[in-house]
N, C-alpha and C positions, 0 to 999 in steps of 0.2 A: 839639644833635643834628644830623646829615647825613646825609644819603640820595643819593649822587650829588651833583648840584649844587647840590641841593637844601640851606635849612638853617631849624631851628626851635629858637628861644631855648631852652635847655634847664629854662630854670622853665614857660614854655607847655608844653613836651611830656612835662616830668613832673607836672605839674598838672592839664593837660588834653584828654591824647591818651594816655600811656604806659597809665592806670589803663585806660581803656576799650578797649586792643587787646590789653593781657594778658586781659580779662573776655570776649574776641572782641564786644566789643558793634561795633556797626554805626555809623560814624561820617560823617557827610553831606560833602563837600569841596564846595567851590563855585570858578571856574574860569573867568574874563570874557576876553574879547580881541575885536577885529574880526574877519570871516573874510570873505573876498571869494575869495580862491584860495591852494588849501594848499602852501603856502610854506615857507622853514626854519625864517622865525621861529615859528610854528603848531605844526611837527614838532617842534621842540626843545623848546617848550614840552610837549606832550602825551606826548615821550618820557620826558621827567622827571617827570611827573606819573604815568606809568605804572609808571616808579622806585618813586615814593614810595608810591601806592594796594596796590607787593606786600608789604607791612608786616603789612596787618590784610583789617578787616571793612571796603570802604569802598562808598560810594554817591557816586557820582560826578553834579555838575548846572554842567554847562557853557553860560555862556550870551554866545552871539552878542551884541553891540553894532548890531544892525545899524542903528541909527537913524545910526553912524558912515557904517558903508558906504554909505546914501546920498548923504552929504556929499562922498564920497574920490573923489579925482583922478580915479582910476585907475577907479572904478566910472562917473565920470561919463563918463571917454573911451569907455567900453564902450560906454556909452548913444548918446554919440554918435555912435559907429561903425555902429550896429546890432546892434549884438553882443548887444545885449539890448534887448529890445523889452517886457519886463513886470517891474518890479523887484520887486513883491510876492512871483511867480513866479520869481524869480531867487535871492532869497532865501530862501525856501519851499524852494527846490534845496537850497542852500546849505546848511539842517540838517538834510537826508537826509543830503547827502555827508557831511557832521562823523560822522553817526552811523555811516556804513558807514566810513571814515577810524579812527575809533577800535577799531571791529572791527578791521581789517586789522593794528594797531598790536600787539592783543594782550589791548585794554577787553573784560572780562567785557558785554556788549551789555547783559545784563537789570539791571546798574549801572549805565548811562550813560544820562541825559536830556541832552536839548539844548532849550536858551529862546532866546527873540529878546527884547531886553532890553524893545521896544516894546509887547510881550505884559506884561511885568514892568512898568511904566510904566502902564500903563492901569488894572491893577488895584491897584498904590500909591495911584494918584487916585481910586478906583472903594471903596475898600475904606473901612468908615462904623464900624465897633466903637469906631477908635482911630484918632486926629486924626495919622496917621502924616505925613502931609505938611506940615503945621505943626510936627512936629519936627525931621524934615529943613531945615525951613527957620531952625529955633531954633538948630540946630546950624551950617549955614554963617556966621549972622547972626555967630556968635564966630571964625567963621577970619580969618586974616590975609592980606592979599592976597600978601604977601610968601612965604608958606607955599608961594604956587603959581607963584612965579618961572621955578623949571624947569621947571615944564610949558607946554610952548609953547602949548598949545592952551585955547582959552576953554570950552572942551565941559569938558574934565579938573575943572571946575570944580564941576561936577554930579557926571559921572562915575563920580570914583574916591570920591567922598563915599556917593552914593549904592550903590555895590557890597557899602558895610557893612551901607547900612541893608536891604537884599534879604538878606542874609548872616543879620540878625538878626530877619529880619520874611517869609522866603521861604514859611514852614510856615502863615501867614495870606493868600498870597496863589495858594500852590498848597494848597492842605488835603488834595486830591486826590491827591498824589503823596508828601508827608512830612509828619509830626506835630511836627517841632520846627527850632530855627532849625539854621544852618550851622554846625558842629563846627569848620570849617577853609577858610581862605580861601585859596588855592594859586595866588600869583601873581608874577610878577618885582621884584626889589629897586627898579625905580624906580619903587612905587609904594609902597614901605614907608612916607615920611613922611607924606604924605597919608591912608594909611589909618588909621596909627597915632590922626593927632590926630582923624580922626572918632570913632575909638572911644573915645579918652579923652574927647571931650565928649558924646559918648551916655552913659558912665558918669559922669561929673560931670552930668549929668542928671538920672541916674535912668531914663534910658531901656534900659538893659542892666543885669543882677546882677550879671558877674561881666565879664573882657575876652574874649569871646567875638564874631567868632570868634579861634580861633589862628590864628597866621599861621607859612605854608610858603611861602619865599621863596627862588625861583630864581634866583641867582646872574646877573648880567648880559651880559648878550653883546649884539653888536652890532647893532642894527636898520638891515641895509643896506638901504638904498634910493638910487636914480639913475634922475632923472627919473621919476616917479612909479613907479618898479618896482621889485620885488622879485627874491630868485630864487624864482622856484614851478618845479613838475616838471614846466610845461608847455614850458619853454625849452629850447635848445638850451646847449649848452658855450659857443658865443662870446657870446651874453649874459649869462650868470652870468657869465663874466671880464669883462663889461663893466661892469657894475654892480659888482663886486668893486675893479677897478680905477680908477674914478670914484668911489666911496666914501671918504673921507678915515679912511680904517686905520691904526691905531696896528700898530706892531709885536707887541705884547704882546698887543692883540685878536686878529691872525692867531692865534695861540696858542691864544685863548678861542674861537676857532668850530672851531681844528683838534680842540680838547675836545669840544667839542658832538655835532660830525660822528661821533668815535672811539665817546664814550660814549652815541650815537644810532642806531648803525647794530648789524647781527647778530653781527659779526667781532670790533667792539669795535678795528680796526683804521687804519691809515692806508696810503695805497697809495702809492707816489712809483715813477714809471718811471724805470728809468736804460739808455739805450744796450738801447732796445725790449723791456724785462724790466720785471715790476714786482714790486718790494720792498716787504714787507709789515714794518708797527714798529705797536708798540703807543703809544699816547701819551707816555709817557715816554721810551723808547726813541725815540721823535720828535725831542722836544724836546732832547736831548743830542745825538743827531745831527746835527739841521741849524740849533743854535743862531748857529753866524753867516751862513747863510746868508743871500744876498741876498734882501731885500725882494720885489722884481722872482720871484724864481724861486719862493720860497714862493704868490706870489700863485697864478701859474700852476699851483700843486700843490695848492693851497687851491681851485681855481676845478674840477679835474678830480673831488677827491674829494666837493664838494660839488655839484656834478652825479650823481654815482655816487650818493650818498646821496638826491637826492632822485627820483632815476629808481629806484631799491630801491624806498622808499616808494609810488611811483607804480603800480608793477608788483604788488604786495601786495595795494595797494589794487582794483585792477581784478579782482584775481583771485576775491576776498571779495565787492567790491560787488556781482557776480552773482548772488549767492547770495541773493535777498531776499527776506524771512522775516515774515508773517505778524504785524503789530506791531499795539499800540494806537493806533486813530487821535484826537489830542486835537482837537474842534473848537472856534476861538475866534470865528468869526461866525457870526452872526444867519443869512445866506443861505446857510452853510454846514448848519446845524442845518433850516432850512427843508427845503433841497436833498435830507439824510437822512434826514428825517421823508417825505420825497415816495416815496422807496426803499423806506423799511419799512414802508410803509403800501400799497405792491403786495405781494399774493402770491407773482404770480412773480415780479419784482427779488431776493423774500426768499429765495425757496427756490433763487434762481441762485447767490446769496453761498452758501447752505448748503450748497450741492452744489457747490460750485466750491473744490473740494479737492485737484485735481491731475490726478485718474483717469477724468474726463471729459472730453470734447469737446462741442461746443454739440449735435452730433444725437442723442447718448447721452443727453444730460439733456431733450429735446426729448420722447425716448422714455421719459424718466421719469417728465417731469409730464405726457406727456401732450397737448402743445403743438405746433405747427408751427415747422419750423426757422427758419423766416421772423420768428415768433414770438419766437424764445428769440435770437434775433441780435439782433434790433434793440433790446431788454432790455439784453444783454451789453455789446451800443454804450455806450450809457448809460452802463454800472456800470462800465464801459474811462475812459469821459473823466471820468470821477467819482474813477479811482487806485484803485479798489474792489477790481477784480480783474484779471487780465492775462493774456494767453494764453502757454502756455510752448512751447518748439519743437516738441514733438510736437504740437501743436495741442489740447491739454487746457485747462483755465481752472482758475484756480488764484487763490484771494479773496487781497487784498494786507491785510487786518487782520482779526483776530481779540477785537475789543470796539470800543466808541466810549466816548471819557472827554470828557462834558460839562458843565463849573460855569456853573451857570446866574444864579448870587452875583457873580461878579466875571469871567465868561470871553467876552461876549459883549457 
């Protein structure tokens, strides 16, 4: 079966996807990658991902590696620079943005959860029913090191092993958010071997019934990187061709990003200027066109349309993430549950969140409970540096969540 770039063994998805999207049942996807800044590689994943979730009933749970981001080059230069001065806070950012980023994209919002794998991590250790971490560890004890050759990195190690066992043990460590494991793991072909044999020896275990999850495997494309950069949408054109052009590119991958880009963007197009005109070709239409074209002159037409593509995105995204909506805030520390319980055990804090629905201003609600403006400000202070609630441009207050979701079993 294929969906876009996407493809799933055709015994998995009439086994264990075809039956439950004809029944419209409701199917979980799970979705891993680093996210430091949204990138092509990022885009192109979440663009095909978005391919695939218009099929059916789907529940989308993407989650951040960020225990990576700390380690990456490129997070560390930031740190150096001052560019970021709280990484906790940085990353905290970081799954607002994915979630406003997937709005913008087209993600039904009240589908999409976002995790930090470090959240997932603490309560695999934390969690006492089922000796899960002795089987993780039962399961590496039979890999072969040879398995992990291609994987340059000693992290991959854990990693991609461990994405199963989250895949097949998520619904015990969120309870709170879904009652059973992952239906479908949605991630790129160079993780297929590694994932496959965790699952076969979870099943040669006895730790899984049946090979769950299925796997949706995104077709490969290129991970450019030059000196520790990517292109993101915050660059200009002469560094994505500079990164492009430092990148050791196969001819035929120029081909596979010019895919990406065509089958990622609105138009579904490809733009090539000629003599201050630009010419619009569909991807095929591309590819018989400027099949011998020079290396050199692709690059520079690969580097403009993939700037366009991800200044699109960028632009989308800015438009949407204003718009911000009233969500479930999930608390996973101690001083964070402290800090709320301190909130909701005022009066007024309580009745500032209640009344802070959009149609007031601080002296209207001052006038409501009753209170000095002196009073209801310094409150609002508060419940501002807390994310609680926000002032909007007319100078109204407007609460930024609508529930608190706290497991007090494994979340804290």
């Amino acid at each position: 079966m294929k969906i876009g770039n996407t493809i799933i063994e055709n015994k998995e998805y009439e086994i264990a996807i075809k039956p439950d999207i004809e029944n419209k049942k409701q199917l979980n996807v799970f979705c891993s990658f680093t996210f430091i800044t949204p990138n092509n590689s990022i885009l192109f994943t979440l663009n095909e991902l978005k391919r695939f979730v218009k099929q059916g009933n789907f529940k989308i749970f993407l989650m951040i590696w960020d225990m990576n981001t700390l380690s990456n080059p490129y997070f560390k230069r930031l740190c150096g620079s001052r560019k970021i001065t709280d990484p906790d806070f940085f990353i905290n950012k970081k799954v607002a943005e994915l979630k406003d980023l997937a709005e913008s994209m087209g993600f039904d919002k009240e589908k999409v959860s976002v995790y930090k794998s470090s959240d997932l991590w603490k309560r695999f250790i934390a969690y006492e029913e089922d000796n899960i971490f002795q089987e993780f560890y039962s399961v590496l004890a039979q890999m072969k090191i040879k398995d992990y050759v291609e994987n340059h990195k000693v992290n991959h190690l854990f990693q991609l092993p461990m994405d199963i066992f989250f895949c097949n043990n998520f619904h015990k460590f969120f309870p709170e958010d879904t009652s059973k494991p992952m239906d479908i793991a949605f991630f790129g072909q160079d993780k297929e071997k590694l994932y496959r044999i965790t699952r076969e020896l979870m099943l040669k275990e006895g730790l899984i019934e049946n090979e769950k999850p299925a796997f949706a495997l995104v077709k490969n494309f290129p991970y450019l990187i030059y000196n520790h950069n990517v292109p993101e949408w915050n660059m200009g054109l002469k560094d994505i061709k500079n990164i492009l052009v430092n990148f050791p590119l196969k001819r035929k991958e120029i081909f596979v990003l010019f895919k990406y880009i065509a089958s990622g963007s609105e138009s579904e197009e490809i733009v090539v200027k000629v003599d201050q005109k630009s010419e619009k070709y569909t991807y095929d239409e591309f590819c018989n066109e400027f099949e011998k074209t020079p290396d050199k002159e692709l690059l520079n037409i690969l580097s403009e349309n993939l700037f366009a593509y991800l200044k699109n995105h960028r632009k989308k995204y800015l438009e949407t993430s204003g718009k911000l909506e009233e969500t479930v805030l999930s608390i996973t520390k101690r001083k964070d549950v402290k800090g709320m319980g301190q909130v909701l055990k005022s009066d007024i804090a309580l009745e500032i969140i209640l009344l802070s629905d959009g149609t007031m201003n601080t002296s209207q609600i001052s006038r409501k409970l009753g209170k000095s403006v002196a009073t209801i400000s310094t409150y609002a202070t508060r419940l501002k540096k807390m994310n609680l609630i926000r002032v909007l441009s007319n100078g109204n207050l407007k609460r930024n969540i609508k529930g608190i979701k706290v497991n007090f079993e494994l979340g804290l």
